[in-house]
C-alpha positions in Angstrom: -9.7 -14.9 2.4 -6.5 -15.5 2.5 -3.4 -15.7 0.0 -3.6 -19.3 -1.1 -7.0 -18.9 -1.2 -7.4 -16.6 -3.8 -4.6 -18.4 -5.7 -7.0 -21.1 -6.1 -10.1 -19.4 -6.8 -7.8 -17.4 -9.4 -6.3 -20.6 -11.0 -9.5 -22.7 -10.9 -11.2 -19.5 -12.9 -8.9 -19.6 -15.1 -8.8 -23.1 -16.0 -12.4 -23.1 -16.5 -13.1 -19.5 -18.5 -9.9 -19.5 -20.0 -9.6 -21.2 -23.3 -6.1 -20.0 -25.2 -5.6 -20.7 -28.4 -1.9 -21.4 -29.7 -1.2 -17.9 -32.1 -3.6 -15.7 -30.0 -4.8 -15.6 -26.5 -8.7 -15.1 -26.6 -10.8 -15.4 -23.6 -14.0 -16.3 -24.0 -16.2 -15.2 -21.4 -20.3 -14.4 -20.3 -21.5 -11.5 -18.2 -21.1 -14.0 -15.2 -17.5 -15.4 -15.4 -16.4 -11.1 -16.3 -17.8 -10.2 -13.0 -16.6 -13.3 -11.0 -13.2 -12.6 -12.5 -13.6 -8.9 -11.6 -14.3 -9.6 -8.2 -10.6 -11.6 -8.3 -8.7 -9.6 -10.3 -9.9 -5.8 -10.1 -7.6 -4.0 -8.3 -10.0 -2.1 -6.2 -11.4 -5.1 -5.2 -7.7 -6.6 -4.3 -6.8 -3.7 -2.4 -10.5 -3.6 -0.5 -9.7 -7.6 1.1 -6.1 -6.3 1.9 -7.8 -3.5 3.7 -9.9 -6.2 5.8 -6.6 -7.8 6.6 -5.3 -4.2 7.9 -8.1 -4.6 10.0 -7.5 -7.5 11.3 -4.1 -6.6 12.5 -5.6 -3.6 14.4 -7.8 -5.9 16.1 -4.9 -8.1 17.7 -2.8 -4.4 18.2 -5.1 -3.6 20.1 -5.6 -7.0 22.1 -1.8 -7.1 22.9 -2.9 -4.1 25.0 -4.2 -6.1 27.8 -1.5 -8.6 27.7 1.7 -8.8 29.9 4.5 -6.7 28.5 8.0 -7.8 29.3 11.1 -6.6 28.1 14.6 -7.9 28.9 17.7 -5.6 29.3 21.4 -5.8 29.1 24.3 -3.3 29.5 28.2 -3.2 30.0 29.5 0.5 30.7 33.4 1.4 31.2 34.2 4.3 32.6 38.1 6.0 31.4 38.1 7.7 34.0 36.3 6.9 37.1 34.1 9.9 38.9 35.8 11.8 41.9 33.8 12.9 45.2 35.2 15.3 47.4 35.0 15.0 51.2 36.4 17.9 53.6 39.6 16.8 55.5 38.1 16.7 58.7 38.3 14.2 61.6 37.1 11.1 61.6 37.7 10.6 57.9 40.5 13.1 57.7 44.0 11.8 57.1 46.5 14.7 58.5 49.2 13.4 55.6 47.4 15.4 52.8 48.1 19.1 52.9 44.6 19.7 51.8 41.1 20.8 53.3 39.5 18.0 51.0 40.0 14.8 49.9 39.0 13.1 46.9 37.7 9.7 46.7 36.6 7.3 43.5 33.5 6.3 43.8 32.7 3.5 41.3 35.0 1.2 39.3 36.2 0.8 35.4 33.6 -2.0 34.6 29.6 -2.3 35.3 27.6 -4.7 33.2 23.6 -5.5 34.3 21.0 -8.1 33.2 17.2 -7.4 34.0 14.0 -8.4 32.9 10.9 -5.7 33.4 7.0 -7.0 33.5 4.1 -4.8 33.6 0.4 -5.8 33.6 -2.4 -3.7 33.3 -4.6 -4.0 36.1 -8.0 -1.7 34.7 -8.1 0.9 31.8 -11.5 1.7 30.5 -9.7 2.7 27.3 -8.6 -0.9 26.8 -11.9 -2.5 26.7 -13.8 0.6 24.6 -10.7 0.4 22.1 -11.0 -3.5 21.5 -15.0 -3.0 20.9 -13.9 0.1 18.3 -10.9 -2.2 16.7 -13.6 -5.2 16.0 -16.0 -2.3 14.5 -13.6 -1.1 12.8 -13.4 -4.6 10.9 -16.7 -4.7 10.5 -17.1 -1.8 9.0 -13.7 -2.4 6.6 -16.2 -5.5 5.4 -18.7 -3.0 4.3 -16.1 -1.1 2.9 -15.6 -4.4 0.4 -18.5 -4.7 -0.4 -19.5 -1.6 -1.4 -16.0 -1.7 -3.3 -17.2 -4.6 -5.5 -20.1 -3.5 -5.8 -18.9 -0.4 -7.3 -16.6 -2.6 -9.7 -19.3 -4.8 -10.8 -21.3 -1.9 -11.6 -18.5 -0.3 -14.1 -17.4 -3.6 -15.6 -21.6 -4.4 -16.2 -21.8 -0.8 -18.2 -18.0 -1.9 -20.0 -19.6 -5.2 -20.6 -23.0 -3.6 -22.3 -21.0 -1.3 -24.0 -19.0 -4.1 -26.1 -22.1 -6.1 -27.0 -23.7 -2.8 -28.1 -20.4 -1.8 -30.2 -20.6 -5.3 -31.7 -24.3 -5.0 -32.6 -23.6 -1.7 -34.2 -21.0 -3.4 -36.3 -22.8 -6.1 -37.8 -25.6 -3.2 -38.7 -22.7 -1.3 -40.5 -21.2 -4.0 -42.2 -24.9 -4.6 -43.2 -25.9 -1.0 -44.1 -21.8 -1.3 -46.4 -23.0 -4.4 -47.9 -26.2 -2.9 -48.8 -25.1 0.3 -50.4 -22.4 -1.7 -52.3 -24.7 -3.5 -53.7 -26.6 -0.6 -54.9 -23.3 1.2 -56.0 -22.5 -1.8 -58.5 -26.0 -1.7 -59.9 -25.8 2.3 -60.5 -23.1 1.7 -61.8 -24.5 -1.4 -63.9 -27.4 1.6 -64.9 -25.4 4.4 -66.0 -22.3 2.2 -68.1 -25.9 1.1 -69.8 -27.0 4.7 -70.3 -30.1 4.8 -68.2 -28.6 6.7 -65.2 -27.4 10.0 -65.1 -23.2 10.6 -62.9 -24.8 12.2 -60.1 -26.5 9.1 -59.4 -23.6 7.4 -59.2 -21.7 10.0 -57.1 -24.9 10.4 -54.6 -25.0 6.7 -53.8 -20.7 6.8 -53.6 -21.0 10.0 -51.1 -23.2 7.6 -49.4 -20.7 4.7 -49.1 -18.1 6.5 -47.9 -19.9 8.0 -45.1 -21.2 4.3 -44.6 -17.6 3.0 -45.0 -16.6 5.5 -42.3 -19.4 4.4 -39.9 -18.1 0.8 -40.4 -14.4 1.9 -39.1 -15.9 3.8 -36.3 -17.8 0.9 -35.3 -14.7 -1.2 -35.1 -12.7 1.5 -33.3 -15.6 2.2 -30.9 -15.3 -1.8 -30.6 -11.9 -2.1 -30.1 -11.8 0.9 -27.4 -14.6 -1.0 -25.4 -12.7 -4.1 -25.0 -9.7 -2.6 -23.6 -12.1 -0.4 -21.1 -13.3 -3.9 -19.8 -10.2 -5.6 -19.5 -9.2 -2.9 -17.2 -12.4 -3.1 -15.3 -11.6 -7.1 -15.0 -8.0 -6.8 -14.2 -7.1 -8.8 -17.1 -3.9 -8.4 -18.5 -3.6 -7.0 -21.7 -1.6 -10.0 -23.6 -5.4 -11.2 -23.7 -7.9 -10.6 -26.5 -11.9 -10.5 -25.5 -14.4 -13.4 -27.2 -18.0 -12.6 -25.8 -20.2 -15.5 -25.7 -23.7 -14.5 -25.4 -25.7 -11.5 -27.2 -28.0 -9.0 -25.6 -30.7 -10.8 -26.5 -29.7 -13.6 -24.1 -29.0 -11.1 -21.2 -32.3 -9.2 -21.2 -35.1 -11.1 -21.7 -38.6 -9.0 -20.9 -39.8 -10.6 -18.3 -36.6 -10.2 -16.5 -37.1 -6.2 -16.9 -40.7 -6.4 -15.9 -39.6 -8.4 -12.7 -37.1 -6.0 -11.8 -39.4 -3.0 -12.4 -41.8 -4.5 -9.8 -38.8 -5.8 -7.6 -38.6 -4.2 -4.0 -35.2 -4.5 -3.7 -32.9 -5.9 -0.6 -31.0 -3.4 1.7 -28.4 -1.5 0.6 -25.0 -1.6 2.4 -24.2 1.9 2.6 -26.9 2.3 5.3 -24.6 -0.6 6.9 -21.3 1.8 6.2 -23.4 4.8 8.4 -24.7 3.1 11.0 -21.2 1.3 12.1 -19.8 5.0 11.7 -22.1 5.9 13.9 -21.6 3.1 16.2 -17.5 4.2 15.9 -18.5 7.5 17.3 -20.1 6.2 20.1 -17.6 4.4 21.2 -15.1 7.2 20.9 -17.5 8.8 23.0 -17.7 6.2 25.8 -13.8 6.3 25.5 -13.4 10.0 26.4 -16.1 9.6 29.0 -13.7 6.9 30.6 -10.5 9.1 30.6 -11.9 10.2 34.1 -11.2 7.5 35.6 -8.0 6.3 37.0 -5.6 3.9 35.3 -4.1 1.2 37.2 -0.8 -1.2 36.7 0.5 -3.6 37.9 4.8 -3.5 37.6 7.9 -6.1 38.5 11.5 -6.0 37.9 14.6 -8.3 38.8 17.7 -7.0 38.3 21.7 -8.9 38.3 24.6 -6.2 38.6 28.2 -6.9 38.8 31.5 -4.5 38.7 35.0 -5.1 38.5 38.4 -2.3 37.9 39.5 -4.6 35.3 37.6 -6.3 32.4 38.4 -9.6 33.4 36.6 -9.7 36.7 33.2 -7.6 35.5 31.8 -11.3 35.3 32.9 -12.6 38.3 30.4 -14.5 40.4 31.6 -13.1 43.6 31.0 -9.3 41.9 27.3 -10.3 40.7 24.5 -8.9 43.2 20.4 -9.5 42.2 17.4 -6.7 42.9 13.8 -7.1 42.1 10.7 -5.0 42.3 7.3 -5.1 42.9 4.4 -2.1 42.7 1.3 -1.3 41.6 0.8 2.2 39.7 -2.6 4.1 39.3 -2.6 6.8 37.5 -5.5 9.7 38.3 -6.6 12.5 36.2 -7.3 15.6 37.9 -7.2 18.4 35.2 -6.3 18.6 31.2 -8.0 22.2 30.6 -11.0 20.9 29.7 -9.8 18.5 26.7 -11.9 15.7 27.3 -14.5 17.6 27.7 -14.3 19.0 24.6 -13.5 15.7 22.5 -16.7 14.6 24.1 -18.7 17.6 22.9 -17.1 17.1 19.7 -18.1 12.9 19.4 -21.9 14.2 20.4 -22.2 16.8 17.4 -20.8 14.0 15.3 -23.6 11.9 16.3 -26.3 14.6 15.6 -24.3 14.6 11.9 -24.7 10.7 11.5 -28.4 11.0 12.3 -28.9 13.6 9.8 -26.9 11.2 7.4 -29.0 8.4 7.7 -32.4 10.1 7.7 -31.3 11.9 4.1 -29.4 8.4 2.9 -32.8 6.6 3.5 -34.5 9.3 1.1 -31.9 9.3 -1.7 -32.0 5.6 -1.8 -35.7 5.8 -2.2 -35.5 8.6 -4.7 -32.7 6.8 -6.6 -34.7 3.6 -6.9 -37.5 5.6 -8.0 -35.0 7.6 -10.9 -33.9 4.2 -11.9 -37.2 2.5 -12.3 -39.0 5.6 -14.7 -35.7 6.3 -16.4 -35.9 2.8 -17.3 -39.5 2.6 -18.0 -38.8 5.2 -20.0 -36.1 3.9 -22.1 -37.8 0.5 -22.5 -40.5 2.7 -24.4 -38.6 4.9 -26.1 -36.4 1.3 -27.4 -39.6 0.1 -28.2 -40.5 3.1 -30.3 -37.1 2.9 -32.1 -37.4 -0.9 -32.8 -40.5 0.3 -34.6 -39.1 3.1 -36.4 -36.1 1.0 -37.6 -38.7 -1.2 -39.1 -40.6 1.1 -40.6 -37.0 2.6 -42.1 -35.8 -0.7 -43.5 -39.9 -1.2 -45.1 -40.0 2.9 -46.7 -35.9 1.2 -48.2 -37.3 -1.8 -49.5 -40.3 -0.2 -51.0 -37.6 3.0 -52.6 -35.6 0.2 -53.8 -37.8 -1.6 -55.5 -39.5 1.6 -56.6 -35.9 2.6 -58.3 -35.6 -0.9 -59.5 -38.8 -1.0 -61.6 -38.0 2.3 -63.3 -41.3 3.9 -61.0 -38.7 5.6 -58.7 -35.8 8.2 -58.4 -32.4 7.6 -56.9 -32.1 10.3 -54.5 -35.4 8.8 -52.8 -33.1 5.3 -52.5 -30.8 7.1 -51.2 -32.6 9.1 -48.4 -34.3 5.8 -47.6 -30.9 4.6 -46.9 -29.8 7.7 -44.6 -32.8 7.1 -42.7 -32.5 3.5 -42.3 -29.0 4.5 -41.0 -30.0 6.5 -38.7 -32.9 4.4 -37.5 -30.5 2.0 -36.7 -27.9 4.1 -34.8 -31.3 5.6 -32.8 -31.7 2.8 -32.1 -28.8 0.6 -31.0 -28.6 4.2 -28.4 -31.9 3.7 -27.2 -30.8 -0.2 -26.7 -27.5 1.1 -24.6 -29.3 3.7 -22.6 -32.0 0.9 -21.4 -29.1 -1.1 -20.3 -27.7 1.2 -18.5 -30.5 1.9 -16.8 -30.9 -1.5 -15.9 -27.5 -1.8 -14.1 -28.0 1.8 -12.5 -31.6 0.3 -11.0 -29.8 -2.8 -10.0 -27.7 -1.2 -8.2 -30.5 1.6 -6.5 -31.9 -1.9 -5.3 -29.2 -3.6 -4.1 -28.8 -6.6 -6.4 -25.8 -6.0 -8.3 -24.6 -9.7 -7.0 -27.6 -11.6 -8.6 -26.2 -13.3 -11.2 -22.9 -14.4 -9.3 -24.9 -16.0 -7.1 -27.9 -17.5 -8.6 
């Protein structure tokens, strides 16, 4: 994908999840616009299609192999001092004038410039062709690699996501549970100014708001905390504030959960991941197997050279002489003590570890699926046993407060009623979180983390 690309995926998002009001920015969002976002934003996710472009590049690298190289050349050399051979003073080049047994002649002049160009071609190198198969593997596998990257990221922002629905649920059951036990408070209080409660009542029931009170700021903290752990997930920048727009009701309706407790599931792309590791080995294999053979290339040169002793006549035409070049080089192993030979041992026992990979990856995918699927059996159940426990809390409350009301019943009973109520609730807004989790956790064991993007 490339960079204009994702600009316009990013703007077109964000024109139609954003919605910003004028004194606060809120984003108002589902489970399916926080994962497409994710998927655009995260910076895992951004770093894993950069990757794929990395790969890319290693693909044409390793084209540009096979390709003509040329390279041009220039130079322009003065020499101070011009180097001196000595020749013995001897007939027929002697000169009987110089009382010496040598002579000494210059041999060059002050100025040499050149101008060449230099071509190579290669004629046949099994490496070429076995590192142009590896270099497109390669790519392929970097587009596992991306998947299983947002994979990973839609999995975390999925449990972020469930975790601030759940902290708003247990919100609105504290505010509740604070309501409640205020209103109980004030008519204690009503009680005892009258003279038909004891102080103690009063102070039970207050211990008990507090420790409600508290639960209420927790809540909100908890809340709070959740949010920012999502926007972080999403890559959204933390100028914005969080609006969910469905509940958890919307997002798990039961026959969903029985579907995907029956679901097969779809293959999993880390058995992709190992098997084009696997195929990389083998063709690091095949590439030490074809260091044996010879190497052959094809090479050409033309060269223009000129002279002069004085600056002004280095570029003279009459100075200026042409070369060129033509051969053909083939290189042949013979010996390296034995280091291809042991690469190639090396790529086999990596094979033998790939195989043994992929045999245990196919069982811990099927025991993972099989974890995911009971633990969420499980915690459907033990939700379902919570849900009827809350109920049963809030009907022993009702019955205490009434009870209390009609003179038939004590106040530490309403007020026991109330702790257990409580902590029905918090049982079972846990229970609710667990099943959730479990849900993403078999989503993912089966492969399907990218449902709801694309359906």
């Amino acid at each position: 994908m490339s960079l204009f690309k994702n600009l316009f995926v990013v703007v077109v998002l964000v024109a139609t999840v954003f919605r910003t009001a004028s004194a606060q920015e809120i984003v108002q969002l589902n489970l399916k616009q926080a994962l497409e976002y994710a998927l655009e934003n995260n910076v895992d996710a951004k770093n894993a299609r950069l990757e794929l472009l990395v790969a890319e590049t290693t693909v044409k690298e390793e084209l540009s192999k096979g390709l003509p190289q040329i390279n041009g050349s220039f130079n322009l050399n003065y020499n101070p001092a011009v180097p001196i051979l000595f020749v013995p003073n001897e007939p027929p080049f002697g000169d009987p004038t110089i009382d010496s047994d040598v002579i000494p002649l210059r041999f060059g002049v002050s100025y040499q410039s050149g101008l060449g160009v230099t071509a190579s071609q290669m004629i046949f190198d099994g490496s070429f062709f076995v590192g142009l198969r590896a270099s497109k593997t390669l790519r392929e596998l970097t587009e596992f690699d991306r998947i299983k990257t947002e994979n990973d990221v839609l999995l975390t922002v999925k449990k972020a996501y469930f975790g601030v629905l759940v902290n708003i649920e247990r919100i609105k059951l504290a505010e509740s549970n604070l309501a409640r036990i205020d209103s109980l408070l004030e008519e204690t209080k009503a009680i005892y100014e009258a003279g038909l409660a004891e102080k103690i009542d009063v102070s039970r029931i207050q211990v008990q708001r507090n420790n409600t009170y508290t639960q209420v700021e927790r809540s909100r903290t908890a809340y709070e905390i959740s949010k920012q752990l999502l926007k972080i997930q999403m890559g959204l920048p933390r100028d914005y504030d969080i609006l969910i727009t469905e509940t958890l009701a919307e997002l798990n309706p039961v026959d969903q959960l029985n579907q995907l407790l029956t679901m097969e599931g779809m293959p999993r792309v880390e058995v992709n991941q190992l098997e084009k590791n696997l195929e990389l080995v083998g063709l690091d294999l095949r590439n030490n197997t074809v260091q044996y053979m010879p190497k052959i290339t094809f090479n050409a040169n033309y060269q223009r050279s000129g002279a002069g002793n004085a600056f002004n006549t280095v570029y003279d035409s009459r100075n200026w002489f042409s070369s060129s070049l033509l051969g053909v080089n083939m290189q042949i192993p013979i010996f390296d003590g034995f280091l291809k030979s042991s690469k190639i041992q090396r790529n086999r026992i990596q094979q033998d570890q790939l195989e043994n990979q992929r045999l245990f990856l196919d069982d811990n995918i099927s025991l993972e699926i099989y974890q995911a699927r009971t633990s969420l059996k499980n915690d459907l159940n033990i939700l379902e046993v919570q849900r009827e426990n809350m109920a049963l809390a809030q009907e022993v409350y009702d019955i205490s407060k009434i009870k209390y009301n009609e003179g038939v019943g004590s106040n530490l009973e309403v007020v026991e009623a109330d702790a257990a109520l409580i902590e029905s609730e918090i049982n079972y807004l846990s229970a609710l979180y667990d099943g959730l989790i479990a849900k993403v956790d078999l989503e993912k064991a089966l492969g399907i983390l990218k449902f709801e993007i694309e359906n």
